[in-house]
C-alpha positions in Angstrom: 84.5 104.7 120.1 88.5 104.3 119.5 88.4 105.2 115.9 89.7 108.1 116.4 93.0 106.8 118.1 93.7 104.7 114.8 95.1 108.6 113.4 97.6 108.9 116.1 101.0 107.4 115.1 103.7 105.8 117.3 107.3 107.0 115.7 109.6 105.8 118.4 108.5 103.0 121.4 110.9 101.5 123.5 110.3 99.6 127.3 112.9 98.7 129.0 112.5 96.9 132.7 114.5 95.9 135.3 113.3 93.4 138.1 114.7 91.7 140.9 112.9 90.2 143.8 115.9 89.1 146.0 115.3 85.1 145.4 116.8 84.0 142.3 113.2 81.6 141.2 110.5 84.2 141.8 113.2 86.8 140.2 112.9 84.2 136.9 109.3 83.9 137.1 109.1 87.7 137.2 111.1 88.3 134.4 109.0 85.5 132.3 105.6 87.5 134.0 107.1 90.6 132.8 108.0 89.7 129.5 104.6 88.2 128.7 103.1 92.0 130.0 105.5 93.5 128.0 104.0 91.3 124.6 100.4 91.9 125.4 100.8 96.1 125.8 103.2 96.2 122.5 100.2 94.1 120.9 97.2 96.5 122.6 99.1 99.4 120.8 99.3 98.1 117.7 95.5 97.6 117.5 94.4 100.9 119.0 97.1 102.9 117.3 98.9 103.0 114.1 102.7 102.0 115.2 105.1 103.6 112.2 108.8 101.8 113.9 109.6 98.3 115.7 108.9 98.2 119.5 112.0 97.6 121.5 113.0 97.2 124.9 114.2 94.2 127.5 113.8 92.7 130.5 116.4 92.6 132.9 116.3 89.8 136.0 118.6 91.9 139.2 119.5 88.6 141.0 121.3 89.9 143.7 118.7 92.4 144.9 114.6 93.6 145.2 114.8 96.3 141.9 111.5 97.3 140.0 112.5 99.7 137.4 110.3 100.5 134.4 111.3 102.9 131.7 109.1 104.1 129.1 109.8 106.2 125.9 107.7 106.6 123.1 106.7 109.1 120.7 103.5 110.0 119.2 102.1 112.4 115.9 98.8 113.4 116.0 97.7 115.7 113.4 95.7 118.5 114.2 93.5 118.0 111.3 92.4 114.5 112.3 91.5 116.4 116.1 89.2 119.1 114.3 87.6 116.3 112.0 86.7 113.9 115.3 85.6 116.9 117.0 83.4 117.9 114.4 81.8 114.5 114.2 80.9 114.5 117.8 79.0 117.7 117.8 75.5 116.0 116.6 75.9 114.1 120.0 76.0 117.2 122.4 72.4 117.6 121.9 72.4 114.5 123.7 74.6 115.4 126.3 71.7 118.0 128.3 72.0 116.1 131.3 76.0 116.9 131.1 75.2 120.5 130.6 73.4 121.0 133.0 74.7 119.5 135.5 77.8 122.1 134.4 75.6 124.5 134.6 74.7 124.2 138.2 78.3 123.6 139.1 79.2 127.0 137.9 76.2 128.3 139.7 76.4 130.5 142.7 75.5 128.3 145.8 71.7 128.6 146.7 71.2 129.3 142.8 71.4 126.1 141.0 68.4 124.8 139.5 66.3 122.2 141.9 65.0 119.9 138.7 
């Protein structure tokens, strides 16, 4: 099922976080809690997708204050070519996929006109 996503390539990944609860201890354990989030993503990406540069990014504890601020950039290449092969290989399923169609089918249907099977 997520063979496909192994052609799409991560050039550029960076997560950057800023946290504050107003208590200086749960702001800690935060940080720690968001750090450890931070480590399992990075690690999801890498075995879905093919990451081409180092992730970067931080975690920021806000003592004085209650801050959640999450910041995300990232950029991806998929080529086209890999789209039109995957999309090619799931055509022997659509036979498969009747139920789906028609179901469509009666969706586009004028009301009173869809099919009653």
């Amino acid at each position: 099922m997520f063979e496909g996503l192994r052609k799409i390539e991560c050039t550029r990944y960076r997560m950057d976080i800023r946290i504050g609860t107003g208590d200086a201890a749960s702001t800690a354990l935060a940080t720690g809690l968001c750090w450890s989030i931070m480590g399992i993503a990075t690690g999801a990406l890498d075995r879905f997708i093919k990451l081409r540069t180092h992730p970067h990014g931080q975690v920021e504890p806000v003592y004085a204050g209650i801050e959640l601020s999450v910041v995300w950039e990232a950029d991806f290449r998929i080529r086209a070519s890999a789209v039109l092969a995957h999309g090619l290989r799931l055509l022997p399923r659509l036979r498969y996929g009747s139920a789906l169609r028609k179901a469509y089918r009666d969706w586009r249907a004028v009301p009173g006109q869809a099919s009653r099977t």
